[in-house]
Chimera marker file (.cmm) of the C-alpha trace (Angstrom):
<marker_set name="trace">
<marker id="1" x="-82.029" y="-12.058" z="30.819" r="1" g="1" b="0" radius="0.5"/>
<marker id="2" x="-82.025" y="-13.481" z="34.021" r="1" g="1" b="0" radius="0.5"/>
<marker id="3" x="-78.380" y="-14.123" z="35.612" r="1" g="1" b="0" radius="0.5"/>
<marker id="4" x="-78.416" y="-17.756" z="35.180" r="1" g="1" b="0" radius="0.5"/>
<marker id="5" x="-78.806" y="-17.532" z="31.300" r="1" g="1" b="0" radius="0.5"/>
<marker id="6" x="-76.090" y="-14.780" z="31.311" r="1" g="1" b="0" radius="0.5"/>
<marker id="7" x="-74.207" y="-17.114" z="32.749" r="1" g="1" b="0" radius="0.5"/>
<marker id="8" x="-74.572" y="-20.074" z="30.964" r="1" g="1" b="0" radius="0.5"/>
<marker id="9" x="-74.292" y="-17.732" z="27.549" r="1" g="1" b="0" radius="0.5"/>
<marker id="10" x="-70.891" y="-16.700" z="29.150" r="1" g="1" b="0" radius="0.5"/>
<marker id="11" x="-69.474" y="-20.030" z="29.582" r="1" g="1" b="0" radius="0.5"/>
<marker id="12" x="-70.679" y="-21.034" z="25.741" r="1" g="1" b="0" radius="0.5"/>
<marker id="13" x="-68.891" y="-18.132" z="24.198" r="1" g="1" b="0" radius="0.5"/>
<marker id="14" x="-66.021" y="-18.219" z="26.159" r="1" g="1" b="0" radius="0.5"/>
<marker id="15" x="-66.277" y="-22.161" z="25.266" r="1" g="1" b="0" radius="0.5"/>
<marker id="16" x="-66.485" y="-21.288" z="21.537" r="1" g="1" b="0" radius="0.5"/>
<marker id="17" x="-63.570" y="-18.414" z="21.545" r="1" g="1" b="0" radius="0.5"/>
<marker id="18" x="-61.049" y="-20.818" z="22.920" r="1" g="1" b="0" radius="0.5"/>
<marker id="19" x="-62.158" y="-23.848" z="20.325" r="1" g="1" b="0" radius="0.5"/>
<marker id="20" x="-61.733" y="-21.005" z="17.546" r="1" g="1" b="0" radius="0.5"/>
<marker id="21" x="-58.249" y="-20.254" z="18.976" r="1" g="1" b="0" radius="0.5"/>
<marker id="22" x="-57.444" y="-23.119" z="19.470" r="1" g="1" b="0" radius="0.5"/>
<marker id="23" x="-58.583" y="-24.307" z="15.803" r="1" g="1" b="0" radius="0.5"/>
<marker id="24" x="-56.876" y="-21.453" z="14.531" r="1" g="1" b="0" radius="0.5"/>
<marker id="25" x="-53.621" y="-22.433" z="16.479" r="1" g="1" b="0" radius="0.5"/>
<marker id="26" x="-53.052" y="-26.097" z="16.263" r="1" g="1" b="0" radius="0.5"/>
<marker id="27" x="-54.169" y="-25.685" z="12.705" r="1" g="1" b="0" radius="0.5"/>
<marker id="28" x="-51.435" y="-23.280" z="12.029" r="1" g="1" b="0" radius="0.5"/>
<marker id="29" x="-48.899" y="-25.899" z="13.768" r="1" g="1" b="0" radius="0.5"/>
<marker id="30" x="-50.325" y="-28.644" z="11.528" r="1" g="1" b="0" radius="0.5"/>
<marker id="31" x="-49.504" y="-27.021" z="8.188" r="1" g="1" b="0" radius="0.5"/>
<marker id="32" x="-45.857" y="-26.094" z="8.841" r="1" g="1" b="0" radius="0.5"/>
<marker id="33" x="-44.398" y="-29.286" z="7.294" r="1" g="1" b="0" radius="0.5"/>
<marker id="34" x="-41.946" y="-31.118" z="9.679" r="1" g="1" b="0" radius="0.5"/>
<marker id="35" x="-38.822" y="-31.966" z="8.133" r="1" g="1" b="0" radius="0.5"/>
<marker id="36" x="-38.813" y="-35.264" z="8.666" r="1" g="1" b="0" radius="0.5"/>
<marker id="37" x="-35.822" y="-37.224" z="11.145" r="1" g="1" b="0" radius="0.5"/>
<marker id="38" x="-32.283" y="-37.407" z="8.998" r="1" g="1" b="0" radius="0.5"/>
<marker id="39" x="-31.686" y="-41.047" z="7.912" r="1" g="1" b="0" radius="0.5"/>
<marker id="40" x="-28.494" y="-42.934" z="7.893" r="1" g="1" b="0" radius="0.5"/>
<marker id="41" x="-27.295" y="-43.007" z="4.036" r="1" g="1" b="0" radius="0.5"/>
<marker id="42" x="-24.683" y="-45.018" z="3.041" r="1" g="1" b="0" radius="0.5"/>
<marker id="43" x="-21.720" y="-43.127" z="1.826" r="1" g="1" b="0" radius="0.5"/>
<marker id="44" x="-20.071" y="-44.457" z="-1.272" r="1" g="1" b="0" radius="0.5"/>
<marker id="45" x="-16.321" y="-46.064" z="-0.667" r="1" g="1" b="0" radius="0.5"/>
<marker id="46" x="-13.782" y="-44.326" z="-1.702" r="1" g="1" b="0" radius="0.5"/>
<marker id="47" x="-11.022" y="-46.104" z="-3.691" r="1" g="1" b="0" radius="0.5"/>
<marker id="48" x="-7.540" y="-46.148" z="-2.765" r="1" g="1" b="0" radius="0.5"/>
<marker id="49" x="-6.230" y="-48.526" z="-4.903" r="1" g="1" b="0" radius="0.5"/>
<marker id="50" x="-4.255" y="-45.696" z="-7.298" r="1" g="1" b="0" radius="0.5"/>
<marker id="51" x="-2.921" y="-43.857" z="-3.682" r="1" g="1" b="0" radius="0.5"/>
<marker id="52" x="-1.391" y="-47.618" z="-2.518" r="1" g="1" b="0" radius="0.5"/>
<marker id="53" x="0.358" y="-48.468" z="-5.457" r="1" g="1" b="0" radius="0.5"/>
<marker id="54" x="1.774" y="-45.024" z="-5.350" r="1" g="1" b="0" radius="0.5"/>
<marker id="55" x="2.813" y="-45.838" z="-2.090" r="1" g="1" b="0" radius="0.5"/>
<marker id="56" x="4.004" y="-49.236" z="-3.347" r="1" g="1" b="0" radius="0.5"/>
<marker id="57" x="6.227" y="-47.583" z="-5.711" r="1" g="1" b="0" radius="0.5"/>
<marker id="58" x="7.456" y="-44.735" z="-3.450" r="1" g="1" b="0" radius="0.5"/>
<marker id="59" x="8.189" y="-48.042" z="-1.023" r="1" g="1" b="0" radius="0.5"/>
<marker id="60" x="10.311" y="-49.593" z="-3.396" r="1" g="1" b="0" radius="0.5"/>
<marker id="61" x="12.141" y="-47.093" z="-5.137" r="1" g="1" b="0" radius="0.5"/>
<marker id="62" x="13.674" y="-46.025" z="-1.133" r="1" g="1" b="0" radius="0.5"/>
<marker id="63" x="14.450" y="-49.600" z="-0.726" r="1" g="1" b="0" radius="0.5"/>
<marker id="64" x="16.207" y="-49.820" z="-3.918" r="1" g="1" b="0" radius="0.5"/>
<marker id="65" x="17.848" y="-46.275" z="-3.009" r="1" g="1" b="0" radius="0.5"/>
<marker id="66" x="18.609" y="-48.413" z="0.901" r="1" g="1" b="0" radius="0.5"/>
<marker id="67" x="19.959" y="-51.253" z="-1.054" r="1" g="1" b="0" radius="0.5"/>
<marker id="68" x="22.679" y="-48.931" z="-2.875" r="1" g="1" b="0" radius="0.5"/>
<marker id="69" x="23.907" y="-47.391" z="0.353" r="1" g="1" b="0" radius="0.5"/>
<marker id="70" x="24.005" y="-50.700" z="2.038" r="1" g="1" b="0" radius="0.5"/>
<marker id="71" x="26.106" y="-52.654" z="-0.578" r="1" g="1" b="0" radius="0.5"/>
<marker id="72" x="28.599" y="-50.077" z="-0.431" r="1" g="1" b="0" radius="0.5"/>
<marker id="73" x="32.014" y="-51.880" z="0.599" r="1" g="1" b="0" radius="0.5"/>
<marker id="74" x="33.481" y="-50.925" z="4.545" r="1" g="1" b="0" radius="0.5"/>
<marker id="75" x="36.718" y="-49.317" z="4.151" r="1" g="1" b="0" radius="0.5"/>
<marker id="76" x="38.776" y="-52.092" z="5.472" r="1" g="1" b="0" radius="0.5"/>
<marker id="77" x="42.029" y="-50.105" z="6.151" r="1" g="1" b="0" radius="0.5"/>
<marker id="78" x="40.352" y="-48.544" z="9.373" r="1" g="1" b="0" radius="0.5"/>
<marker id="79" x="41.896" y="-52.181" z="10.824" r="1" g="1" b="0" radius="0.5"/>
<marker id="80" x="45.191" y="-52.225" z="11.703" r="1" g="1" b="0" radius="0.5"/>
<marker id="81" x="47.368" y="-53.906" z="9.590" r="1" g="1" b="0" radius="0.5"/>
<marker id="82" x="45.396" y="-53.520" z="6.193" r="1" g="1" b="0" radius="0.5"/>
<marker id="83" x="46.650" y="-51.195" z="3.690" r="1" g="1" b="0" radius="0.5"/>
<marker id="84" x="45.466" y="-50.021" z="-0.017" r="1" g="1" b="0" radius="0.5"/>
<marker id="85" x="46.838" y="-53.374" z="-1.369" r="1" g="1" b="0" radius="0.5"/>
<marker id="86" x="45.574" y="-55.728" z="0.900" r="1" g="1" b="0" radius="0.5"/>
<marker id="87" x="42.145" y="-54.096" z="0.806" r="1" g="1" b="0" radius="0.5"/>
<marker id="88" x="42.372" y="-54.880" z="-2.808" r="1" g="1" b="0" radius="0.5"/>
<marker id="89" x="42.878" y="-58.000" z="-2.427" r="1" g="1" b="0" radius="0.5"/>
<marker id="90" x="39.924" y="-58.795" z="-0.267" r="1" g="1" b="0" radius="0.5"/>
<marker id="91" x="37.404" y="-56.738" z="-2.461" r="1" g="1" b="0" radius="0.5"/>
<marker id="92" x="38.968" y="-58.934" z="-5.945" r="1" g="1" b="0" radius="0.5"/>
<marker id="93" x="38.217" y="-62.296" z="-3.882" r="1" g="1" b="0" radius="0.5"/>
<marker id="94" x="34.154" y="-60.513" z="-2.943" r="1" g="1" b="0" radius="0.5"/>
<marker id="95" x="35.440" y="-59.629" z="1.065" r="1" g="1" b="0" radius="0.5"/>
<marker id="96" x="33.749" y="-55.947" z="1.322" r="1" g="1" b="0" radius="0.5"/>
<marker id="97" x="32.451" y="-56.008" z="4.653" r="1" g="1" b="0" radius="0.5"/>
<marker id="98" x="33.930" y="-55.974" z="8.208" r="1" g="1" b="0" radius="0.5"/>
<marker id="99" x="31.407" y="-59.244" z="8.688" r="1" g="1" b="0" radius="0.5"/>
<marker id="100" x="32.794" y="-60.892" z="5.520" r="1" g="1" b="0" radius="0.5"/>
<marker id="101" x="35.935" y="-60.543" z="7.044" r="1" g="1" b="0" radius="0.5"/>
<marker id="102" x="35.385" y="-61.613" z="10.699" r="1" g="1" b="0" radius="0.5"/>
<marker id="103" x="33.930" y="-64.678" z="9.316" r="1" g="1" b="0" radius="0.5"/>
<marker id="104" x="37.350" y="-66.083" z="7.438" r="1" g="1" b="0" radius="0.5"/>
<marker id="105" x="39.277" y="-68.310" z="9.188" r="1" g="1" b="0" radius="0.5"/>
<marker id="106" x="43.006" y="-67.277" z="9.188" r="1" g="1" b="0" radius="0.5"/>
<marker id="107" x="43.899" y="-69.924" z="6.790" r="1" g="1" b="0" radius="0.5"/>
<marker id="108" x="41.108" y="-68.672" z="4.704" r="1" g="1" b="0" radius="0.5"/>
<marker id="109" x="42.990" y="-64.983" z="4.953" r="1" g="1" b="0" radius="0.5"/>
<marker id="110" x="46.030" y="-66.528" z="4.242" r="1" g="1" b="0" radius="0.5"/>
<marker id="111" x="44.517" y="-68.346" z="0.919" r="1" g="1" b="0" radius="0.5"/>
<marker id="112" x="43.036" y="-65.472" z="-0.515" r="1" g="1" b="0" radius="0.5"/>
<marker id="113" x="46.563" y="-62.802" z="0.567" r="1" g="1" b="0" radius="0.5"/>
<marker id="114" x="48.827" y="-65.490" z="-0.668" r="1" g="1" b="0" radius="0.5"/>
<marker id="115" x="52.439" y="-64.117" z="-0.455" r="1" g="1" b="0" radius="0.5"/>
<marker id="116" x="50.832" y="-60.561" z="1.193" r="1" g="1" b="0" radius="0.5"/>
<marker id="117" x="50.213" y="-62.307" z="4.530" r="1" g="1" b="0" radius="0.5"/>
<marker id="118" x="53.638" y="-62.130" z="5.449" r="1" g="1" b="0" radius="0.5"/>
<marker id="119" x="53.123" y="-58.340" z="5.788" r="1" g="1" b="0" radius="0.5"/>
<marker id="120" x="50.464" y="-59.170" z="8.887" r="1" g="1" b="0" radius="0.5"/>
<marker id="121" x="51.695" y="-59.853" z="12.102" r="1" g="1" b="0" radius="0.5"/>
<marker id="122" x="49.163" y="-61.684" z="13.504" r="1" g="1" b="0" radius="0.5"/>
<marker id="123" x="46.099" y="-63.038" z="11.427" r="1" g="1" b="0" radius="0.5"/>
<marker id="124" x="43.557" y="-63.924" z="14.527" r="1" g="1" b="0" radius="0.5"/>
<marker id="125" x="43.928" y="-60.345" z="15.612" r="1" g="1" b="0" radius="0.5"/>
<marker id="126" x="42.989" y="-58.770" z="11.899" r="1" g="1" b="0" radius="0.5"/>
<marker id="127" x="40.174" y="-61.084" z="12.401" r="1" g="1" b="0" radius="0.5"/>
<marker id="128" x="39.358" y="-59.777" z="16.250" r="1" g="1" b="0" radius="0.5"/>
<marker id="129" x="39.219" y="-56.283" z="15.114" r="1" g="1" b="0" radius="0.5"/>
<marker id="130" x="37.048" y="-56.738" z="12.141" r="1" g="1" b="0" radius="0.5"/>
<marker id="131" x="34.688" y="-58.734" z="14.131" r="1" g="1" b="0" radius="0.5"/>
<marker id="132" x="34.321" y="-55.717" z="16.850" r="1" g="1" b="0" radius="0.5"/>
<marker id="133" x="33.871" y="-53.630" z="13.920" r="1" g="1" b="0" radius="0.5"/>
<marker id="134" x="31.442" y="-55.805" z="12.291" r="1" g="1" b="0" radius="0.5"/>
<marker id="135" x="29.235" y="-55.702" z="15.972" r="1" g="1" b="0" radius="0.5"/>
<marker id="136" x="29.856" y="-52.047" z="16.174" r="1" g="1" b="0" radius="0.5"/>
<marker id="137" x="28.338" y="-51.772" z="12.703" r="1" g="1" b="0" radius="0.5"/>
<marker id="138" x="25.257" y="-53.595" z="13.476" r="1" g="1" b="0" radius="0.5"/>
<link id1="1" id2="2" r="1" g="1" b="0" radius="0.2"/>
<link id1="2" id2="3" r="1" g="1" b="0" radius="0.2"/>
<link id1="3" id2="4" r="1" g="1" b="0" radius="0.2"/>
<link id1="4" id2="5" r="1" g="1" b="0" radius="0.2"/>
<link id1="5" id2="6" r="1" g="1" b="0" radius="0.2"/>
<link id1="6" id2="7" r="1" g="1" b="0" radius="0.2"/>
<link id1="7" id2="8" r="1" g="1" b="0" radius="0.2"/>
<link id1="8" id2="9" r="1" g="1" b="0" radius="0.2"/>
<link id1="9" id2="10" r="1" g="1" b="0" radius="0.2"/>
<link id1="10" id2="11" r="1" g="1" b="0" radius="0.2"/>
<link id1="11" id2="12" r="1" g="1" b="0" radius="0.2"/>
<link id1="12" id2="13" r="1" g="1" b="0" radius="0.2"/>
<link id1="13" id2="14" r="1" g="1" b="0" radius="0.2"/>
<link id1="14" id2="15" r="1" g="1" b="0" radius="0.2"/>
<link id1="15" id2="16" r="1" g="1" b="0" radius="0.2"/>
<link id1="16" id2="17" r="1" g="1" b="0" radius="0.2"/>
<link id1="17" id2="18" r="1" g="1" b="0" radius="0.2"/>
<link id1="18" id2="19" r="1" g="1" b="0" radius="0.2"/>
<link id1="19" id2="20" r="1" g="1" b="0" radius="0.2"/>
<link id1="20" id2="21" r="1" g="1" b="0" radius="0.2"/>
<link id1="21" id2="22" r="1" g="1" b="0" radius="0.2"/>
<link id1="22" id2="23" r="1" g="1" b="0" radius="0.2"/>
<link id1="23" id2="24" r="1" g="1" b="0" radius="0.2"/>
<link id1="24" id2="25" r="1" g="1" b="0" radius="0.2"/>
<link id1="25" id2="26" r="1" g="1" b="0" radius="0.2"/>
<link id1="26" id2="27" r="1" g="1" b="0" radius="0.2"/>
<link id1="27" id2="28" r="1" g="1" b="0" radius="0.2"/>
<link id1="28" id2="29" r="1" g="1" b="0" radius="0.2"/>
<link id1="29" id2="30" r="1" g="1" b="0" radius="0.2"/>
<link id1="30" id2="31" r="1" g="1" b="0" radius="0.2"/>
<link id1="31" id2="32" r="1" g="1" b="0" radius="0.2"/>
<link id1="32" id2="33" r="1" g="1" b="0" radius="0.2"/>
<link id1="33" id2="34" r="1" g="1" b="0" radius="0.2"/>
<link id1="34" id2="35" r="1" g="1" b="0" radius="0.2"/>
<link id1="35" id2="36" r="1" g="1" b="0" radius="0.2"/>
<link id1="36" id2="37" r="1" g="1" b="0" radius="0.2"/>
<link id1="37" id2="38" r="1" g="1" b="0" radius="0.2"/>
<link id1="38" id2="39" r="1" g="1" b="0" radius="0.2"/>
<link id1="39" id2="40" r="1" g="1" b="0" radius="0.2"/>
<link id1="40" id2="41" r="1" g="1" b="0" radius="0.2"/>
<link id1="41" id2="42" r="1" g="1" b="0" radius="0.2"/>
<link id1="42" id2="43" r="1" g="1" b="0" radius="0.2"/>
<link id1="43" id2="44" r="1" g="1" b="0" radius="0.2"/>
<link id1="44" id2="45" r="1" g="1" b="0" radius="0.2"/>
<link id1="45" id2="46" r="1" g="1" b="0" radius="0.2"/>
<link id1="46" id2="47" r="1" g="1" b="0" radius="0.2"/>
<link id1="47" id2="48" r="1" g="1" b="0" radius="0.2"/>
<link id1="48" id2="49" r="1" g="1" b="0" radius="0.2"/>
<link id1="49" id2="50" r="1" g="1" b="0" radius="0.2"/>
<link id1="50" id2="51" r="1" g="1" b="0" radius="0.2"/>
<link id1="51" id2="52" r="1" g="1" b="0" radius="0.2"/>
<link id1="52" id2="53" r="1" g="1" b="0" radius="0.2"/>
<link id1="53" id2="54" r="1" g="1" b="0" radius="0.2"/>
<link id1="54" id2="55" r="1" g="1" b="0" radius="0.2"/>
<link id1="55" id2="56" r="1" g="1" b="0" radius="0.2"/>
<link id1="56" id2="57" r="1" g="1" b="0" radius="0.2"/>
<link id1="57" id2="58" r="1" g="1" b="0" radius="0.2"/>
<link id1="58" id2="59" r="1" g="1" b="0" radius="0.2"/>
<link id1="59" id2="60" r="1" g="1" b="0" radius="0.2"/>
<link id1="60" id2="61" r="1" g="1" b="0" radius="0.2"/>
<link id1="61" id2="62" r="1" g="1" b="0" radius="0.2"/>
<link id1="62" id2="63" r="1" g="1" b="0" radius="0.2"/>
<link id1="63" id2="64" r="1" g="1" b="0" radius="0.2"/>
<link id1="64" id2="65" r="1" g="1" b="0" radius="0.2"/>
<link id1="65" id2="66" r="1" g="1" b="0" radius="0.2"/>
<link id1="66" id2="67" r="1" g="1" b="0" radius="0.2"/>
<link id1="67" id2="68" r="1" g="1" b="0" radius="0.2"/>
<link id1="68" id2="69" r="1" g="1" b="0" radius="0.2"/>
<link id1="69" id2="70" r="1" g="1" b="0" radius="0.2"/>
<link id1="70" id2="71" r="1" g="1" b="0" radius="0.2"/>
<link id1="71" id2="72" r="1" g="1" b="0" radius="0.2"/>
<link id1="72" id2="73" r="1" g="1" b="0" radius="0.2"/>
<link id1="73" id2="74" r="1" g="1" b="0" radius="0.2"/>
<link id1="74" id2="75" r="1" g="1" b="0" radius="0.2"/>
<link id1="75" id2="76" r="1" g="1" b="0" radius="0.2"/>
<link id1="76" id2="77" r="1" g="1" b="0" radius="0.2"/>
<link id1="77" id2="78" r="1" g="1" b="0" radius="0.2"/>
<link id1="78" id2="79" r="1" g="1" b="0" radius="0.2"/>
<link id1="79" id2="80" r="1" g="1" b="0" radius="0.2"/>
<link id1="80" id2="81" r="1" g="1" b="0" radius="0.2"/>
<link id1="81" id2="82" r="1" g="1" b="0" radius="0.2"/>
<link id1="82" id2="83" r="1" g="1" b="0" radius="0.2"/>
<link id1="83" id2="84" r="1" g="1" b="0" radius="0.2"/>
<link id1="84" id2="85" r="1" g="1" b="0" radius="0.2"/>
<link id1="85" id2="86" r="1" g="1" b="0" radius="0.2"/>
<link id1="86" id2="87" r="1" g="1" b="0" radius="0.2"/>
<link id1="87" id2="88" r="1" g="1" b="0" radius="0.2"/>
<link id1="88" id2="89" r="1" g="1" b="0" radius="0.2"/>
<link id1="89" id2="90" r="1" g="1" b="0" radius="0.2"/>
<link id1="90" id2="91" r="1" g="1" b="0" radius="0.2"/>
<link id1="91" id2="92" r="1" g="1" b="0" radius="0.2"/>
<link id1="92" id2="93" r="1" g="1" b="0" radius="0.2"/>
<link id1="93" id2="94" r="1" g="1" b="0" radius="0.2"/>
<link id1="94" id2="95" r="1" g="1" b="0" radius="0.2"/>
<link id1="95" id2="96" r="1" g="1" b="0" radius="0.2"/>
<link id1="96" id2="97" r="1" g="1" b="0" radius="0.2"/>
<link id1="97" id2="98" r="1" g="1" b="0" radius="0.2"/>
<link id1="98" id2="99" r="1" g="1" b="0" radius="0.2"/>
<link id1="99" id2="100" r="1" g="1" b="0" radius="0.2"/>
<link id1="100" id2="101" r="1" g="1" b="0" radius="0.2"/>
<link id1="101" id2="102" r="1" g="1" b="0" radius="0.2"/>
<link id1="102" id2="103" r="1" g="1" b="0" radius="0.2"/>
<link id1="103" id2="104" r="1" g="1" b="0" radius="0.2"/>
<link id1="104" id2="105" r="1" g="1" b="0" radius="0.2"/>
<link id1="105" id2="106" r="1" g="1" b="0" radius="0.2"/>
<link id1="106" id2="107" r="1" g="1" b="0" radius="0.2"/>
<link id1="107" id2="108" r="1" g="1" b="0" radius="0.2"/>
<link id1="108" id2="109" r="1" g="1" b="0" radius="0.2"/>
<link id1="109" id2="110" r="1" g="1" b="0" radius="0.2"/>
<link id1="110" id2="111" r="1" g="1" b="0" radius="0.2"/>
<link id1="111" id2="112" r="1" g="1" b="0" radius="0.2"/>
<link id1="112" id2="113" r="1" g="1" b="0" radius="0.2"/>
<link id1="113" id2="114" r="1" g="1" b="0" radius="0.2"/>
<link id1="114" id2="115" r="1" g="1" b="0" radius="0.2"/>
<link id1="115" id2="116" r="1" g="1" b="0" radius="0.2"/>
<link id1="116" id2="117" r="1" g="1" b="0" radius="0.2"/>
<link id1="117" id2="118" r="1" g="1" b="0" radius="0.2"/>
<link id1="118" id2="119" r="1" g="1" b="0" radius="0.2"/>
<link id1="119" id2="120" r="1" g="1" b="0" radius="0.2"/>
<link id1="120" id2="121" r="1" g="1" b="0" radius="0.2"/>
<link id1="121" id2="122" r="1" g="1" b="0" radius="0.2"/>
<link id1="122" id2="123" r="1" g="1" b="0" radius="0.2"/>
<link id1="123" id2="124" r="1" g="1" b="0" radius="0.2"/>
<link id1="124" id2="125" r="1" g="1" b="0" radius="0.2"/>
<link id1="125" id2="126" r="1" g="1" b="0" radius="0.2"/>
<link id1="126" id2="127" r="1" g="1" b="0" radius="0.2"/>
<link id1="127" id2="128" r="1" g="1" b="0" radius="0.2"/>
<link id1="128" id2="129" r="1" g="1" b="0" radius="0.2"/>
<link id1="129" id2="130" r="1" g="1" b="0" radius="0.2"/>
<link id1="130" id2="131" r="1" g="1" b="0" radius="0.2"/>
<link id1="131" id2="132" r="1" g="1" b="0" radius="0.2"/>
<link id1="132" id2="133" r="1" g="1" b="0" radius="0.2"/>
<link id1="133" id2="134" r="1" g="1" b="0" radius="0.2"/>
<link id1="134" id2="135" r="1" g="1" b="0" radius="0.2"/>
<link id1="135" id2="136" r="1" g="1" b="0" radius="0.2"/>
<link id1="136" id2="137" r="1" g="1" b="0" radius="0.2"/>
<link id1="137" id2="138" r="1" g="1" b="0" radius="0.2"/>
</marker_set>
């Protein structure tokens, strides 16, 4: 064989070992199956409508519960000048807060203490106090 045709025989079979290679490679590659790319899915809505009316309950059973500790009467003696009977008096005609009280006029104390007034020294300054109390309160 003559070194030409050696070669040009060399350069075919080293043509036709890589094309088996790679045949044998990229045909390998090609039957691995690719996962194919994630998709978005939807995801299913929970429902909360059983949690919020829980919550709607639990809401109103601590207002209910705020309600009770907020009608309870002010202890009206802590004013000067208002004793067990006269804070008796003002809790039979529906006074029970400091604010109820600020708000009377001192005729309107002396209407509702009738003949007890007498005991008070000076109306306007029952009044004063219970309004300070009544801002201290809020």
């Amino acid at each position: 064989m003559s070194l030409p045709a050696g070669i040009v025989l060399g350069i075919l079979i080293g043509w036709l070992v890589e094309w088996v290679i790679d045949w044998l490679y990229w045909r390998g590659k090609a039957a691995v199956p690719i996962a194919p790319e994630p998709r978005l899915t939807a995801v299913p809505v929970q429902d909360y409508t059983a949690e919020m009316e829980a919550l709607w309950t639990e809401n109103a059973r601590l207002k209910s519960q705020l309600e009770q500790f907020t009608n309870v009467p002010d202890d009206l003696k802590v004013i000067k000048g208002i004793g067990p009977e006269i804070e008796q008096r003002l809790h039979q005609a529906g006074i029970l807060s400091f604010a109820q009280l600020a708000g009377l006029t001192p005729t309107d104390l002396e209407r509702i203490l009738g003949g007890a007034i007498k005991r008070l020294s000076n109306e306007q300054d029952l009044l004063d106090q219970a309004r300070q109390l009544a801002n201290l309160k809020q």
